[in-house]
Backbone as numpy.savetxt, mean C-alpha at the origin, in Angstrom:
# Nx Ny Nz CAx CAy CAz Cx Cy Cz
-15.11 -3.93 1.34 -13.92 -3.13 1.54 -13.71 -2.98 3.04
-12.60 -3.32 3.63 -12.27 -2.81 5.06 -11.31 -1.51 5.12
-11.40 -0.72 5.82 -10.79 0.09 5.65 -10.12 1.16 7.32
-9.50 2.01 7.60 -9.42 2.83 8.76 -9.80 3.82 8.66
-11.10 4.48 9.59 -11.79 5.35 9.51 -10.70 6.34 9.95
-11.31 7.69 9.74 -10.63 9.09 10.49 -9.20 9.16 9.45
-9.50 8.83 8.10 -7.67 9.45 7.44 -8.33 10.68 6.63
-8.56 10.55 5.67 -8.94 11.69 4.54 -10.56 12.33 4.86
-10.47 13.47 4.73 -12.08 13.87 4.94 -12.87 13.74 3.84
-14.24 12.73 4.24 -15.24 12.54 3.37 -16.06 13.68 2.54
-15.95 13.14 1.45 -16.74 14.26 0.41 -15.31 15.13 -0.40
-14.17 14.80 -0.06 -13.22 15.92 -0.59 -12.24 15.22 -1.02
-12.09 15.96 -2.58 -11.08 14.98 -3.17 -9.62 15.40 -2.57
-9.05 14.38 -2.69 -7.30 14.69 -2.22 -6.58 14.68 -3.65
-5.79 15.57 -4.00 -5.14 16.03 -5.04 -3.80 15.66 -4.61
-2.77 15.81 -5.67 -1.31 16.10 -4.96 -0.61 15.79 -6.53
0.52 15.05 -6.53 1.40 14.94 -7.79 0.69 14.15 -8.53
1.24 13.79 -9.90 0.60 12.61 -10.62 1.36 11.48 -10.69
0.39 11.12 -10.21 1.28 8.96 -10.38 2.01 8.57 -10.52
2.94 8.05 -9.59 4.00 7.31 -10.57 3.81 6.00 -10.90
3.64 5.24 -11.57 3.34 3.82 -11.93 4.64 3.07 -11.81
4.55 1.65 -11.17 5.54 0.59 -11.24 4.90 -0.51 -11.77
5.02 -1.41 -12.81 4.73 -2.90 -13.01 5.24 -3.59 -11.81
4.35 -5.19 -11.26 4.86 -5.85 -10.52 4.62 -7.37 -11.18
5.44 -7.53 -11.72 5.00 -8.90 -12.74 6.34 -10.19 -12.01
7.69 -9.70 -12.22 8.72 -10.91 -11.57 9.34 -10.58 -10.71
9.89 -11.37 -10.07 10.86 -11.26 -9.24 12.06 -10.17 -8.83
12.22 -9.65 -9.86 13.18 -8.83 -10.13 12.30 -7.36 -10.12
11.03 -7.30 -10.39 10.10 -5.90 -9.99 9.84 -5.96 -9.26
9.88 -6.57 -8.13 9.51 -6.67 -6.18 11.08 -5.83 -5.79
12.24 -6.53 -6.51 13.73 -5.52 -6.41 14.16 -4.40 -6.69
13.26 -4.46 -8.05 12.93 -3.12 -8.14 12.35 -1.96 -7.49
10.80 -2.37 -6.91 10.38 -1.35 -6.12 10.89 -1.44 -5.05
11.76 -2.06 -4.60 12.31 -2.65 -3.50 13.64 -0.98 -3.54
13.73 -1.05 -4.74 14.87 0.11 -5.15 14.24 1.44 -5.47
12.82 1.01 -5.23 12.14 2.77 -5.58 12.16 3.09 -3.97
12.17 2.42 -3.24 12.90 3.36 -1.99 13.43 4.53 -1.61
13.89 5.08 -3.13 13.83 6.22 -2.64 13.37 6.78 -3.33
12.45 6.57 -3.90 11.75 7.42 -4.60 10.20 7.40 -3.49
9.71 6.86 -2.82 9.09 6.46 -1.82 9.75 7.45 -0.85
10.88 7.22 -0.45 11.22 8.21 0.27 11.12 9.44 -0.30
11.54 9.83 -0.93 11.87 11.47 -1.86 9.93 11.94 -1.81
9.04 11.02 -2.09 7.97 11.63 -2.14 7.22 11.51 -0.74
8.00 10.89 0.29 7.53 11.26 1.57 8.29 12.54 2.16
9.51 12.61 1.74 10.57 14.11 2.23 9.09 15.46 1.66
8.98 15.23 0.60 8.24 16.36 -0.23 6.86 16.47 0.65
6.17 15.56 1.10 5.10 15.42 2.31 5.55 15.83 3.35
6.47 16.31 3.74 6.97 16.30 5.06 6.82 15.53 5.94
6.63 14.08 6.03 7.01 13.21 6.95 8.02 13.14 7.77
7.60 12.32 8.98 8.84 12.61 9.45 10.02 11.63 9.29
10.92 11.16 9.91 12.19 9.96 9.44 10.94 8.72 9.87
10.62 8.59 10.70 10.78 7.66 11.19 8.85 7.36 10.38
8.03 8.15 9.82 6.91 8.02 8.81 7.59 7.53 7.57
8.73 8.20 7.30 9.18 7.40 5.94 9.65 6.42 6.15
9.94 6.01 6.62 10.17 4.73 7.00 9.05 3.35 7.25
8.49 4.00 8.19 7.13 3.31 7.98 6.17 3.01 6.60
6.59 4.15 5.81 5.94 3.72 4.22 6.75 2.93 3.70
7.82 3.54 3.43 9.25 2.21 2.55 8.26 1.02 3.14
8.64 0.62 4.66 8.61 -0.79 4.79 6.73 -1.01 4.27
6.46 -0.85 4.28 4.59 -1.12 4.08 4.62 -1.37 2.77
4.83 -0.50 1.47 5.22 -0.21 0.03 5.86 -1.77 -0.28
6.83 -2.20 0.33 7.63 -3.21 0.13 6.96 -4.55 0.47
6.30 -5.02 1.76 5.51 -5.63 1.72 4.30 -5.90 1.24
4.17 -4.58 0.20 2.39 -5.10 -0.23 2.93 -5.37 -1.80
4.28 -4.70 -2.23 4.60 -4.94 -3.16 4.64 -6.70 -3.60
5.35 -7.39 -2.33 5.90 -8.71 -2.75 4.59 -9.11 -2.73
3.50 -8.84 -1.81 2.54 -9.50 -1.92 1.76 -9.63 -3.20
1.52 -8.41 -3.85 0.71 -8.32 -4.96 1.75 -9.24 -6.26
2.80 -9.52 -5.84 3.89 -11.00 -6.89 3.24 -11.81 -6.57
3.83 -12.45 -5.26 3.28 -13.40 -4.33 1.84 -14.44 -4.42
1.28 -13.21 -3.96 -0.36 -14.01 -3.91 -1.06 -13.57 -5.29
-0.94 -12.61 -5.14 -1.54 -11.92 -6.67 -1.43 -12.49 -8.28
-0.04 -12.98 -8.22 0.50 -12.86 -9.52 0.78 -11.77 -10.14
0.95 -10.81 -10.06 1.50 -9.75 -10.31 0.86 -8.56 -10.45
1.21 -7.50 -10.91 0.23 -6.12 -10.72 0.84 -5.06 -11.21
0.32 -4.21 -10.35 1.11 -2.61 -10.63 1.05 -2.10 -9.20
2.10 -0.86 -9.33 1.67 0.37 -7.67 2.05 1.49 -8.40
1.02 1.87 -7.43 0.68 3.60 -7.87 1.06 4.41 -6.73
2.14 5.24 -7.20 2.22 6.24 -5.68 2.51 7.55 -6.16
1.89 8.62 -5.12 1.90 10.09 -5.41 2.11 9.80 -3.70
2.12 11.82 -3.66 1.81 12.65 -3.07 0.10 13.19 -2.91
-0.33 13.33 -1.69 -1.73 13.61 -1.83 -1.94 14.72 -0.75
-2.92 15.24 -0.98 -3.54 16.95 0.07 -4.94 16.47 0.21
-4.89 16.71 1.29 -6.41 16.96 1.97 -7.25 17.80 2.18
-6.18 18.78 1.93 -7.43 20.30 2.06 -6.05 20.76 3.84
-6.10 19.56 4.65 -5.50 19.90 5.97 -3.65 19.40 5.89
-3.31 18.39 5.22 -2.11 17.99 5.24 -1.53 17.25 3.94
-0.41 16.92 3.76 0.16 16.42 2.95 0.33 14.83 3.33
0.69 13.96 2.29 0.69 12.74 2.42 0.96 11.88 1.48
1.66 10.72 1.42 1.95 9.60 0.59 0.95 8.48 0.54
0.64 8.32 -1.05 -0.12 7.28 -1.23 0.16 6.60 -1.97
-0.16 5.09 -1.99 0.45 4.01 -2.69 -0.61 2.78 -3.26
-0.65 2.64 -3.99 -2.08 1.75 -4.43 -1.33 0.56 -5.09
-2.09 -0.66 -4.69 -1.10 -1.79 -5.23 -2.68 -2.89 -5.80
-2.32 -2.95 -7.17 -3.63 -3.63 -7.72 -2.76 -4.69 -8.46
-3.94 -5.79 -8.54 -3.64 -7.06 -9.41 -4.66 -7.64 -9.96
-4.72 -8.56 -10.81 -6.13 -9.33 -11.05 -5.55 -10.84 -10.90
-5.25 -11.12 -9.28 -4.87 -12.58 -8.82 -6.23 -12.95 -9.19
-5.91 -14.26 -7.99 -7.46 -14.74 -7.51 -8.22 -14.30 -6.38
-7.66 -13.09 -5.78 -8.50 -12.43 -5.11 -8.55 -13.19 -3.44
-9.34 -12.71 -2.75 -8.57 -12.77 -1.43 -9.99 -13.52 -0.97
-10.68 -14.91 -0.59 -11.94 -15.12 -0.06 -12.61 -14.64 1.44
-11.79 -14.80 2.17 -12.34 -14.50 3.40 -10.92 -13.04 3.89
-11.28 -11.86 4.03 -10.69 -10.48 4.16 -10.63 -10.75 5.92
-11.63 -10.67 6.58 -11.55 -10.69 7.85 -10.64 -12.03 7.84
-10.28 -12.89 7.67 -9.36 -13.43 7.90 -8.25 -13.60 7.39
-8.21 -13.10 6.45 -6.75 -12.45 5.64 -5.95 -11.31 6.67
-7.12 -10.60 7.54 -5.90 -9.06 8.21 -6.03 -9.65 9.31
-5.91 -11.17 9.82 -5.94 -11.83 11.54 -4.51 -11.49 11.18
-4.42 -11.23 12.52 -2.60 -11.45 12.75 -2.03 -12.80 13.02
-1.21 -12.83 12.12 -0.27 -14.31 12.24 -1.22 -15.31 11.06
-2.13 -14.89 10.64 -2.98 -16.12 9.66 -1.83 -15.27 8.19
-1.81 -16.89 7.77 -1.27 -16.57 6.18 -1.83 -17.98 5.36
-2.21 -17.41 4.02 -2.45 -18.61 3.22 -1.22 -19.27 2.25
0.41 -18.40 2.71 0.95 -19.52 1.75 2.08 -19.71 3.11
3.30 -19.72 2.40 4.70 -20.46 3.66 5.18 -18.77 4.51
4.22 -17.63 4.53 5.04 -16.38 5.11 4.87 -16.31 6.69
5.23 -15.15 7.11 4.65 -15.42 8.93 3.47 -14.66 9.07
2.64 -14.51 7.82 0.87 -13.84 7.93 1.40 -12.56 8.82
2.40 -11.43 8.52 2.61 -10.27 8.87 2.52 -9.21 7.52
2.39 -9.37 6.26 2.22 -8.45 5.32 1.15 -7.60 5.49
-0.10 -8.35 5.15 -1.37 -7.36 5.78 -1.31 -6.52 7.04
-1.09 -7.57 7.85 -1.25 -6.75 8.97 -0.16 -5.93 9.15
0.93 -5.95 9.06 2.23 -4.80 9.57 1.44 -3.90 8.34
1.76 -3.77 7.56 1.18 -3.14 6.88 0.45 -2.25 7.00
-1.00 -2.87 7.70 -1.74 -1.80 7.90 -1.26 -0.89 9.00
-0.49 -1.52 9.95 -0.25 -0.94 11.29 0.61 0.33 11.17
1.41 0.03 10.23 2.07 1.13 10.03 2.23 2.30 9.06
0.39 2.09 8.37 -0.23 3.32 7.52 -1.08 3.97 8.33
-1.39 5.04 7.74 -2.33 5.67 8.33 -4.46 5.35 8.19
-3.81 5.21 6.92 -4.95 4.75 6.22 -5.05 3.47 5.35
-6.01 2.61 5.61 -5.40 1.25 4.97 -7.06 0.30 4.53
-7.10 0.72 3.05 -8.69 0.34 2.09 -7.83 -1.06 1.72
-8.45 -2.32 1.48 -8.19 -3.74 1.05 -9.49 -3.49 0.40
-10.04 -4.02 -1.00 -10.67 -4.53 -2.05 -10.35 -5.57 -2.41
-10.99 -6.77 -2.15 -10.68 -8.35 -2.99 -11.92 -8.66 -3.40
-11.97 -9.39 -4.34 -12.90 -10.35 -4.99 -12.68 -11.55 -5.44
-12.84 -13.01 -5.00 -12.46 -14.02 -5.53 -12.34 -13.73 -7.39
-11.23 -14.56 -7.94 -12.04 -14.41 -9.48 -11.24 -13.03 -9.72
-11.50 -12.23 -9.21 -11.33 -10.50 -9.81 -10.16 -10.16 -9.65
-9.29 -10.08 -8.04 -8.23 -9.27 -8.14 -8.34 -8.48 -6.38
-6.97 -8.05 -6.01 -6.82 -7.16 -4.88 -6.52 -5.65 -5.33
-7.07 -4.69 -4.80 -6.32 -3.83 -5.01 -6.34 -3.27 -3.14
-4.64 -2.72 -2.61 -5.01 -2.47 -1.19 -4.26 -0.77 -1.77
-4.99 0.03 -0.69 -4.69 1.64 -0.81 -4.40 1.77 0.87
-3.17 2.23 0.28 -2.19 3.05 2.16 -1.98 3.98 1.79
-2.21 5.09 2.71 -1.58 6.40 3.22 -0.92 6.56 4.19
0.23 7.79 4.36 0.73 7.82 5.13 0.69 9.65 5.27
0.18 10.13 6.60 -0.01 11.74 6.07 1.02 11.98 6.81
1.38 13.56 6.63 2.57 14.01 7.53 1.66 14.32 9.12
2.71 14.61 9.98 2.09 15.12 11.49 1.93 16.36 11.64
């Protein structure tokens, strides 16, 4: 697992709304979540983010979405609202059972991609969460977890 240290404090669960689930199976469910935008937004307003944090999730949400079509073959995302005990925050979990990702450190190089994209999903991605867990396993599946807390 790679992940960014310093988001949620260790040992303490983060609570917040319950789940909302999206399928990501065709083409037309990447448009879809593409259209939960505001619902992405609406549950970053409720975090108190600021414009320009919601924003930064939309676009992240959207790129890990196509990805988990994309490379994955399809999946699901999971997004709430989450508490830390200190702040509020948006979280978004995007799982699949592709073929899984072989080499991770070289999956989040910037500019490396394994199909025709410009190898910016991972990485913008992470850049513009707060918190950013990747899980792959050849064989098994990705699942990547972003947060975005308020300031």
């Amino acid at each position: 697992m790679i992940g960014n240290p310093g988001g949620s404090l260790p040992g303490r669960e983060m609570t917040g709304t319950d789940p909302q689930r999206h399928p990501i199976v065709t083409e037309s469910d990447v448009v879809r979540v593409r259209r939960v935008r505001q619902v992405v937004r609406a549950l970053a307003v409720a975090a108190k983010l600021s414009l320009v944090d919601q924003t930064k999730m939309v676009t992240a949400a959207s790129e890990l979405a196509r990805n988990t079509l994309v490379y994955g073959g399809g999946g699901e995302m999971m997004i709430d609202i989450v508490d830390n005990g200190r702040r509020h925050g948006v979280r978004a979990v995007f799982t699949d059972t592709g073929p899984g990702i072989p080499d991770l450190g070289l999956a989040l190089t910037e500019g490396w991609t394994s199909g025709s994209g410009l190898g910016l999903g991972l990485t913008g991605s992470r850049r513009l969460v707060d918190e950013f867990t990747i899980d792959s396993s050849p064989g098994v599946g990705t699942t990547v977890r972003v947060v975005k807390w308020s300031r």
